[in-house]
MOPAC internal coordinates of N, CA, C and O (Angstrom, degrees):
PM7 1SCF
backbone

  N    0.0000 0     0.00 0     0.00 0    0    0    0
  C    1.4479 1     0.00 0     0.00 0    1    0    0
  C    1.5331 1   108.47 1     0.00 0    2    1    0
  O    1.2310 1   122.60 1   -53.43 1    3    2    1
  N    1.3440 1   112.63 1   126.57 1    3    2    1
  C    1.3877 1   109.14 1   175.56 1    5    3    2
  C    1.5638 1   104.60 1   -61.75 1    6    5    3
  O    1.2310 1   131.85 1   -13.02 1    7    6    5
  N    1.5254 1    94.72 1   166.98 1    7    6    5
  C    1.8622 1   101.08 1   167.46 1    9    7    6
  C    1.4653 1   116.43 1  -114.70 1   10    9    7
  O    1.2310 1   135.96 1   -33.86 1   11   10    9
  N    1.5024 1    86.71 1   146.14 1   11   10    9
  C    1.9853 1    85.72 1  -152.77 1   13   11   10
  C    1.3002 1   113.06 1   -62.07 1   14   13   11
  O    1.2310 1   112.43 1   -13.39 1   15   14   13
  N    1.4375 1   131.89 1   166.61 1   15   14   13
  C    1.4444 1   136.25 1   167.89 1   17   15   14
  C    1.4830 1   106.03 1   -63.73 1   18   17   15
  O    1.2310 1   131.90 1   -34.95 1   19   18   17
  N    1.3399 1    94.62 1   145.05 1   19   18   17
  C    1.5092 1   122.61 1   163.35 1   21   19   18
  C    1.6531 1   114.73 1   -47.21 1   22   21   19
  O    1.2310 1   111.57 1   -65.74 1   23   22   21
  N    1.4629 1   133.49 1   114.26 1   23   22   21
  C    1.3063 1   125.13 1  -179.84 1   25   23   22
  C    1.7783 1   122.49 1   -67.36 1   26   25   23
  O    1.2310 1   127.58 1  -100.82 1   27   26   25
  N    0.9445 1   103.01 1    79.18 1   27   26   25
  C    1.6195 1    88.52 1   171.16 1   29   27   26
  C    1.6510 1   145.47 1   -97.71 1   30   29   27
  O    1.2310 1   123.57 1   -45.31 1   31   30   29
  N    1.4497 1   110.77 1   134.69 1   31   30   29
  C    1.1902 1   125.98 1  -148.20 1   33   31   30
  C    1.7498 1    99.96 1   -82.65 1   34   33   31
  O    1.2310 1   124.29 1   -33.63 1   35   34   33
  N    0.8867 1   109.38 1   146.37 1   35   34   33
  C    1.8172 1   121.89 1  -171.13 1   37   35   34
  C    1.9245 1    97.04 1   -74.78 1   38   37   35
  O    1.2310 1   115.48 1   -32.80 1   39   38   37
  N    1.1416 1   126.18 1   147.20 1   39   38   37
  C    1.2940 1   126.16 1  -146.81 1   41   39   38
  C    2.2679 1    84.34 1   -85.03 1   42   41   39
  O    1.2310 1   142.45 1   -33.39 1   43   42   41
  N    0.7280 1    74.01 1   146.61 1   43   42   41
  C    2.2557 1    99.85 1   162.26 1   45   43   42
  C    2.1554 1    73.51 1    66.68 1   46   45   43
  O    1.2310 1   126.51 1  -140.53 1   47   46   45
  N    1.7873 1   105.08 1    39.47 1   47   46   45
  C    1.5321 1    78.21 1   134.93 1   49   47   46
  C    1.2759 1   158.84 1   -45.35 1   50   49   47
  O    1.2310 1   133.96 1   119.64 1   51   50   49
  N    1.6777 1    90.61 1   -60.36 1   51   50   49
  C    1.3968 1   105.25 1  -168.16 1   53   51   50
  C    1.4691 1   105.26 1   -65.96 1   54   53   51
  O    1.2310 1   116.18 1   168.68 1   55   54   53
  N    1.6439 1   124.87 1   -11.32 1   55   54   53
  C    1.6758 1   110.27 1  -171.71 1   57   55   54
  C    1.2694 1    99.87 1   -86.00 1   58   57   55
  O    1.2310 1   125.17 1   165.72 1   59   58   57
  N    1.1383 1   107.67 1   -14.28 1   59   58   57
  C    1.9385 1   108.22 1  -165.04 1   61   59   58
  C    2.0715 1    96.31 1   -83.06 1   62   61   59
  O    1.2310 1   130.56 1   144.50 1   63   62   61
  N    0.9092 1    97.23 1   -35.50 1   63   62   61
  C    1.5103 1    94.36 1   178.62 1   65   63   62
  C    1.7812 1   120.75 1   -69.64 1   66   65   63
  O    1.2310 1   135.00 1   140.50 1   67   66   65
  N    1.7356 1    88.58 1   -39.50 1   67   66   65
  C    1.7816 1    95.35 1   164.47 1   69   67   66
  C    0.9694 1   121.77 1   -65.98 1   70   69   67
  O    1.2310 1   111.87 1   140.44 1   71   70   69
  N    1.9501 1   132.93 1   -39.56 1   71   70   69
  C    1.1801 1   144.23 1   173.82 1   73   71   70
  C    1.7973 1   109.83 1   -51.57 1   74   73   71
  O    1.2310 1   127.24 1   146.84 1   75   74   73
  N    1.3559 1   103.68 1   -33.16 1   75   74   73
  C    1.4580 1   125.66 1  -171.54 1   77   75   74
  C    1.8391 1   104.77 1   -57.74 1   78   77   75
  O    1.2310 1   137.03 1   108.65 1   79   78   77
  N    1.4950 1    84.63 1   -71.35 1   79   78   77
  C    1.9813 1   104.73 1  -179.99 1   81   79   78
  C    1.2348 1   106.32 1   -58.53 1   82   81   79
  O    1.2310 1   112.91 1   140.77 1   83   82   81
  N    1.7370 1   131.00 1   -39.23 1   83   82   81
  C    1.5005 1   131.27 1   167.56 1   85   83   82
  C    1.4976 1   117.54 1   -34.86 1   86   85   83
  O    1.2310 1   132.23 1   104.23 1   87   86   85
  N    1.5779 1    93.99 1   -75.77 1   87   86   85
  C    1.5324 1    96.80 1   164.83 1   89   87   86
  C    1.7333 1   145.44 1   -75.18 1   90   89   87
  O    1.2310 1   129.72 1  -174.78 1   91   90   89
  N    1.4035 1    98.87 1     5.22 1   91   90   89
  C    1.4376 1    95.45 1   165.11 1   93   91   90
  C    1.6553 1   108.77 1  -108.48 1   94   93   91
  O    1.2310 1   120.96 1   169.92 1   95   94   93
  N    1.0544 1   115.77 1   -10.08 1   95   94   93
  C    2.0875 1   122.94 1   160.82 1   97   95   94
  C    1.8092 1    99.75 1   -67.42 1   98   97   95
  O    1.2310 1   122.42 1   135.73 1   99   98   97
  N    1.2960 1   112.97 1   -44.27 1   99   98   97
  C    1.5056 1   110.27 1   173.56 1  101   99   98
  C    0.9913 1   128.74 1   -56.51 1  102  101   99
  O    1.2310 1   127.79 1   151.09 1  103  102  101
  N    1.4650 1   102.62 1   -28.91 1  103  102  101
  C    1.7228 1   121.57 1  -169.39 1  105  103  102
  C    1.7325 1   104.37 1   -78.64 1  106  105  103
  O    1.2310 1   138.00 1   122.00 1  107  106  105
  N    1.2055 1    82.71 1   -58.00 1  107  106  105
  C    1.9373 1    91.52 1  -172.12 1  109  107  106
  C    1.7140 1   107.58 1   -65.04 1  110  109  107
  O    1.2310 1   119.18 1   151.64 1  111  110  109
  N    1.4218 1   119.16 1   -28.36 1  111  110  109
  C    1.2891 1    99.82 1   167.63 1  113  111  110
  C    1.4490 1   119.47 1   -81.49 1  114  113  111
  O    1.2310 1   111.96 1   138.93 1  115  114  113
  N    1.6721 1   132.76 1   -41.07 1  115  114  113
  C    1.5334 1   115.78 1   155.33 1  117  115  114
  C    1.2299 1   121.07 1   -22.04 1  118  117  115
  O    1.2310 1   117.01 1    96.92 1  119  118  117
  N    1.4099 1   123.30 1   -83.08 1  119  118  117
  C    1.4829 1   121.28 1   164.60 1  121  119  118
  C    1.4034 1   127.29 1   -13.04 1  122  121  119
  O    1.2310 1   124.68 1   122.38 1  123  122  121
  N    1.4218 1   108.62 1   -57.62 1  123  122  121
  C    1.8133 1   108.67 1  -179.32 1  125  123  122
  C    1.6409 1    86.85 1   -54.35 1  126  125  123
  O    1.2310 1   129.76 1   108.66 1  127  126  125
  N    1.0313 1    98.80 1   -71.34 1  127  126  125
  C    1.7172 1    95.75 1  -143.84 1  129  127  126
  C    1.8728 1   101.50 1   -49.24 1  130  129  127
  O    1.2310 1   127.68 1   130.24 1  131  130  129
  N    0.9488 1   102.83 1   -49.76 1  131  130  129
  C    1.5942 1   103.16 1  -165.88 1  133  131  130
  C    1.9806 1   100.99 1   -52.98 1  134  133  131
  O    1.2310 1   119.04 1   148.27 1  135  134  133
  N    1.1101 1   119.43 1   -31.73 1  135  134  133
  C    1.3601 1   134.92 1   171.47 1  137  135  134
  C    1.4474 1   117.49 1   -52.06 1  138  137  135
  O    1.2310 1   128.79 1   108.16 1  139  138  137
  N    1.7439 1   100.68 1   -71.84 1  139  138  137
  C    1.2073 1   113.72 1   167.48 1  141  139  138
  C    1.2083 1   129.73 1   -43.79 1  142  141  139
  O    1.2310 1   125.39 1   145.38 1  143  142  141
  N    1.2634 1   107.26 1   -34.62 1  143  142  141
  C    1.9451 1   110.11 1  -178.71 1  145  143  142
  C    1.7467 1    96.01 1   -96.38 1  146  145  143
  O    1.2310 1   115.90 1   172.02 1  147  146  145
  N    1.2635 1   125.39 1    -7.98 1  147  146  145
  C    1.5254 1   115.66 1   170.77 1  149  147  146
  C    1.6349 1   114.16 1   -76.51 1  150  149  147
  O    1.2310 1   128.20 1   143.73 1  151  150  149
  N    1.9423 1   101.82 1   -36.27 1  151  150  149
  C    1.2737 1    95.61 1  -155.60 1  153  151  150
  C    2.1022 1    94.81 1   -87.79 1  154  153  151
  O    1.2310 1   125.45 1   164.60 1  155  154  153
  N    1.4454 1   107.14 1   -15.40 1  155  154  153
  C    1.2833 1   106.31 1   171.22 1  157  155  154
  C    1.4230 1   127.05 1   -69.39 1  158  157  155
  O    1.2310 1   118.90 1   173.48 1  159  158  157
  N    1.1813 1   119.71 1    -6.52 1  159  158  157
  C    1.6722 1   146.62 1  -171.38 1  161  159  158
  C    1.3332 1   104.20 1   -92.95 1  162  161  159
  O    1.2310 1   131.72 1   125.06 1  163  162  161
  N    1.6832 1    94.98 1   -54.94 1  163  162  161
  C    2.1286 1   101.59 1   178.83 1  165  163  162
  C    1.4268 1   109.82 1   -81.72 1  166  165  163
  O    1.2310 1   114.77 1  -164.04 1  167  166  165
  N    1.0293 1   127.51 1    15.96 1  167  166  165
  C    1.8087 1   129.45 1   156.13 1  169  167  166
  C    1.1565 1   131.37 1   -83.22 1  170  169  167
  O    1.2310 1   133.81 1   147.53 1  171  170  169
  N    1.4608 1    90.91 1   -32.47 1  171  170  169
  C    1.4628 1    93.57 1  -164.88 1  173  171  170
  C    1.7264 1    89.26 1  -108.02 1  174  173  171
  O    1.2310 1   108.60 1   171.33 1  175  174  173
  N    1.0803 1   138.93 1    -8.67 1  175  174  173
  C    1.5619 1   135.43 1   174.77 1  177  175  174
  C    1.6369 1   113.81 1   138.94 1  178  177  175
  O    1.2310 1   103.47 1   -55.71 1  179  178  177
  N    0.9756 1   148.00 1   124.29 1  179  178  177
  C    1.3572 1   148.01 1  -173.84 1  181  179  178
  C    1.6213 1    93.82 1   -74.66 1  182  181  179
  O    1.2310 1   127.57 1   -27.92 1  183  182  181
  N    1.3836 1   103.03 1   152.08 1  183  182  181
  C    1.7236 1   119.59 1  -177.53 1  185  183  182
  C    1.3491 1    93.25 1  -145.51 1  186  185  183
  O    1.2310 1   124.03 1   -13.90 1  187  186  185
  N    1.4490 1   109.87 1   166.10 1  187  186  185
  C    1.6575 1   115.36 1   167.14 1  189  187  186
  C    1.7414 1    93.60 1   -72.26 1  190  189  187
  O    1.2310 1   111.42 1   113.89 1  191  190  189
  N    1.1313 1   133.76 1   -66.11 1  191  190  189
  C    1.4394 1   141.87 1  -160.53 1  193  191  190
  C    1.5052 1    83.56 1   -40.91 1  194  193  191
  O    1.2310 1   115.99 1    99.59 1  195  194  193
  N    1.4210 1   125.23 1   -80.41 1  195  194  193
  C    1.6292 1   122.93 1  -175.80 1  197  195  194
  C    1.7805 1   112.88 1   -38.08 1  198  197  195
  O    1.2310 1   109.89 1   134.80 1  199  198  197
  N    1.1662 1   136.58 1   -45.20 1  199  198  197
  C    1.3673 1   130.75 1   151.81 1  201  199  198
  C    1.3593 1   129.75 1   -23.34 1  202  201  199
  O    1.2310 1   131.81 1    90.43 1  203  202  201
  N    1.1212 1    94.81 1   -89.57 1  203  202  201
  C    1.5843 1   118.75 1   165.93 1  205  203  202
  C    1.6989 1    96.54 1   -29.41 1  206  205  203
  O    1.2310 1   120.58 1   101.42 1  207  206  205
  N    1.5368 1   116.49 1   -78.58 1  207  206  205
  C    1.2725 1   104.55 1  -169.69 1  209  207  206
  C    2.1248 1   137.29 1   -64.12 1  210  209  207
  O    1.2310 1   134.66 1  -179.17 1  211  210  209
  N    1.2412 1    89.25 1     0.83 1  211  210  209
  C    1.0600 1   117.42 1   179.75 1  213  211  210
  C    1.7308 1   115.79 1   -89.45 1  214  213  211
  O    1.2310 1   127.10 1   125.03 1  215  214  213
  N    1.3233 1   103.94 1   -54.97 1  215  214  213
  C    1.6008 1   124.42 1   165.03 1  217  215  214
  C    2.1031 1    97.37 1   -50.59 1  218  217  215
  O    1.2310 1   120.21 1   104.15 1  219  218  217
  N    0.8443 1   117.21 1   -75.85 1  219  218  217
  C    1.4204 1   132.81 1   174.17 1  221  219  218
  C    1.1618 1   106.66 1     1.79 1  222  221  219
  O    1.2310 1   130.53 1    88.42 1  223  222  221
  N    1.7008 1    97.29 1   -91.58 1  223  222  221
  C    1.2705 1   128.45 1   177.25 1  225  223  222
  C    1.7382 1   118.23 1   -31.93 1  226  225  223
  O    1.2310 1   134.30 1   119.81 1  227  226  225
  N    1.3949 1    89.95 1   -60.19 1  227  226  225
  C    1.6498 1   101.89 1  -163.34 1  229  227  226
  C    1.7595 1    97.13 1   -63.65 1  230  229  227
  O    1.2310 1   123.70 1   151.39 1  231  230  229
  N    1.4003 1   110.51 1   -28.61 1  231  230  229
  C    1.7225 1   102.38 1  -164.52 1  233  231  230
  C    1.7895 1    84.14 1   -84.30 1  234  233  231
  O    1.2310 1   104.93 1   133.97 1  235  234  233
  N    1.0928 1   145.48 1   -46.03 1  235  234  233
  C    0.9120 1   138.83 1  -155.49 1  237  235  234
  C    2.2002 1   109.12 1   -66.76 1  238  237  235
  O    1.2310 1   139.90 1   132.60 1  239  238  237
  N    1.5789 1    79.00 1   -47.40 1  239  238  237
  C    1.9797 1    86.02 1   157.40 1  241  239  238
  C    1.3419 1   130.81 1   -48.26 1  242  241  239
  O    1.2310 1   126.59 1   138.24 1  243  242  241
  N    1.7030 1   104.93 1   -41.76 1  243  242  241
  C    1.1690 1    99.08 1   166.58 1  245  243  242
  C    1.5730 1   127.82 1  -103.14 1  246  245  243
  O    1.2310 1   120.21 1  -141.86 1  247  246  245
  N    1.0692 1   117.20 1    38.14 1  247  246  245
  C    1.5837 1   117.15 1  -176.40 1  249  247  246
  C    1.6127 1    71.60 1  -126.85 1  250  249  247
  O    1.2310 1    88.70 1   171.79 1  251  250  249
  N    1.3131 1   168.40 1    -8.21 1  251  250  249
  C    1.3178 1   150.85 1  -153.06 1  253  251  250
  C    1.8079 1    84.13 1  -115.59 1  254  253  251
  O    1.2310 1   129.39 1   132.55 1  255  254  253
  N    1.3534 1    99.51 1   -47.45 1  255  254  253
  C    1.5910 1    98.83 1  -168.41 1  257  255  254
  C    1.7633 1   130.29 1   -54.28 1  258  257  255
  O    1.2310 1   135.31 1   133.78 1  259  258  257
  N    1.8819 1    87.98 1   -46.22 1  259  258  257
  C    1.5468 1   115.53 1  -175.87 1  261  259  258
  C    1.7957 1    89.36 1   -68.10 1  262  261  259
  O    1.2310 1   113.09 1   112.26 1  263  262  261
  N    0.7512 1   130.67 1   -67.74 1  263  262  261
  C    1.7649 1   142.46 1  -174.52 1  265  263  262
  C    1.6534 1   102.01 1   -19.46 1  266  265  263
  O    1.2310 1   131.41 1   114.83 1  267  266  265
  N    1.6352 1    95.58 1   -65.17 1  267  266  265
  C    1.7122 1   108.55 1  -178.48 1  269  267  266
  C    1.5715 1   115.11 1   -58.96 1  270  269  267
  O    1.2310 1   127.68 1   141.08 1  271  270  269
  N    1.5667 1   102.83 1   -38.92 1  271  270  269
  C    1.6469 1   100.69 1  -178.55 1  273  271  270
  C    1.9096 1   100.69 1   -77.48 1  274  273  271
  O    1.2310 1   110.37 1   157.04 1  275  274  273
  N    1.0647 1   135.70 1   -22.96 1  275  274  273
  C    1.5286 1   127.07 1   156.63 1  277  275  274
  C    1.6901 1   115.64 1   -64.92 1  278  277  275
  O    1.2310 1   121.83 1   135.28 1  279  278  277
  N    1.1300 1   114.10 1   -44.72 1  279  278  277
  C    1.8528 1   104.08 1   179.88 1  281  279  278
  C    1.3437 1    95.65 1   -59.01 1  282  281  279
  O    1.2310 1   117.73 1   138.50 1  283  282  281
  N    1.6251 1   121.92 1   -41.50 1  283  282  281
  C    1.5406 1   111.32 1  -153.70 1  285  283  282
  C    1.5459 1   110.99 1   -64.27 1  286  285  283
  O    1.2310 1   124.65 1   127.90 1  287  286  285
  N    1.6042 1   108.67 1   -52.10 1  287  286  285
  C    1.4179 1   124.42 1   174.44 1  289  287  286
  C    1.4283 1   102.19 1   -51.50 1  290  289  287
  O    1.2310 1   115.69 1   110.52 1  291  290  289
  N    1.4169 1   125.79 1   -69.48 1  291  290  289
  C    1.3953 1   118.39 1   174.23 1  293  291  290
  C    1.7155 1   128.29 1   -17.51 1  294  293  291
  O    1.2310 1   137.34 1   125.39 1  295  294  293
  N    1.4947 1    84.02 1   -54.61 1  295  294  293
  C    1.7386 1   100.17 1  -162.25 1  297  295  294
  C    2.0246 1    91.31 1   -76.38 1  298  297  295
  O    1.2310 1   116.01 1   111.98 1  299  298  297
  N    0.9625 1   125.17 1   -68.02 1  299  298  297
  C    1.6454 1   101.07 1   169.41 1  301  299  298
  C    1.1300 1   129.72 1   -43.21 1  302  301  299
  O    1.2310 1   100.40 1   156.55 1  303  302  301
  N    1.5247 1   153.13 1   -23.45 1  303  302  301
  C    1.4177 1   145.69 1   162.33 1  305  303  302
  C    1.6275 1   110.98 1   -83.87 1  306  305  303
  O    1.2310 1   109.69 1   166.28 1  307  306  305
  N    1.3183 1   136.94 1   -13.72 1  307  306  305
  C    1.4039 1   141.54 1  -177.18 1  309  307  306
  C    2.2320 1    97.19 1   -82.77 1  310  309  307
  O    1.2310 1   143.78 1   -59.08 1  311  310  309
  N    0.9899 1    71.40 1   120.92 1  311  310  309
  C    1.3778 1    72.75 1  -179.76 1  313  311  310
  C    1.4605 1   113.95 1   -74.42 1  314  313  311
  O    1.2310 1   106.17 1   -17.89 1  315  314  313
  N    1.5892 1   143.29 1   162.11 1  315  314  313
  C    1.4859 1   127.63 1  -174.44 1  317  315  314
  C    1.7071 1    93.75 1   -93.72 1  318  317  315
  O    1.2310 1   132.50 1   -18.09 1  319  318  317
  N    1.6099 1    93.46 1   161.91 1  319  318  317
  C    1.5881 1   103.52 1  -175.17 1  321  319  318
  C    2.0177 1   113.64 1   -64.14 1  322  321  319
  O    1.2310 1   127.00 1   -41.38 1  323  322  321
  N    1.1831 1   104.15 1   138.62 1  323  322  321
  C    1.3380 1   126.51 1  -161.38 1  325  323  322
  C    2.0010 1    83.42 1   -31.79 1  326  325  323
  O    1.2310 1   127.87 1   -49.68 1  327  326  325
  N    1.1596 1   102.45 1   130.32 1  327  326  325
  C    2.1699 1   115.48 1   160.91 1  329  327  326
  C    1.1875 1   121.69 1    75.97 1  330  329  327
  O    1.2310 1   126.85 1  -160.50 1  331  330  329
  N    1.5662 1   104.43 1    19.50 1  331  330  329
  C    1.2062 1   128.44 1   168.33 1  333  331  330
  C    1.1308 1   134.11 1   -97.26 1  334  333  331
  O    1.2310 1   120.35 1   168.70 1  335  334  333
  N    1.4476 1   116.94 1   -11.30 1  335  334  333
  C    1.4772 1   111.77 1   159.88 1  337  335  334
  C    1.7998 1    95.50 1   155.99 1  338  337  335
  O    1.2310 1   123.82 1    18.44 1  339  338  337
  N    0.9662 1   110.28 1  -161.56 1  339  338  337
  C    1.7999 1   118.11 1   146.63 1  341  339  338
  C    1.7381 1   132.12 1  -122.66 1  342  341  339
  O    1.2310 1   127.99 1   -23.27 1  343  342  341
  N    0.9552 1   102.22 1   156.73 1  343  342  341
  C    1.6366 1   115.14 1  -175.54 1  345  343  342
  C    1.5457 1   104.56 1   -47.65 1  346  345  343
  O    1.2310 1   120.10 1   180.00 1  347  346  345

């Protein structure tokens, strides 16, 4: 039986995996909160004003969120300016 190859990992692994856990800790706390202030809204009685502010919020969470997961991806394939280091 041959012996298997050595696994090797594609170079600025390990940032892509940190970038990974960054944004899914980001994720799960948007969520709470946008939740939390939904499910604190539906206790006390739904209103249009509570809608509206609820809708708001949550689109505004996610246009902040999607944004960060594009710089992040961005910022790993942009290479740094020429004598500045490596990727």
């Amino acid at each position: 039986m041959a012996k298997p190859k050595k696994a090797t990992l594609p170079p600025n692994f390990q940032d892509t995996v940190e970038d990974t856990a960054m944004l899914t800790e980001d994720l799960i706390r948007r969520t709470a909160e946008v939740l939390g202030d939904f499910g604190k809204r539906w206790l006390d009685g739904m209103s249009h004003a509570d809608v509206d502010a609820v809708t708001k919020n949550a689109g505004k969470h996610a246009n902040e969120f999607w944004l960060k997961v594009y710089d992040t991806a961005e910022g790993n394939v942009t290479p740094p300016p020429t004598g500045t280091g490596t990727i």
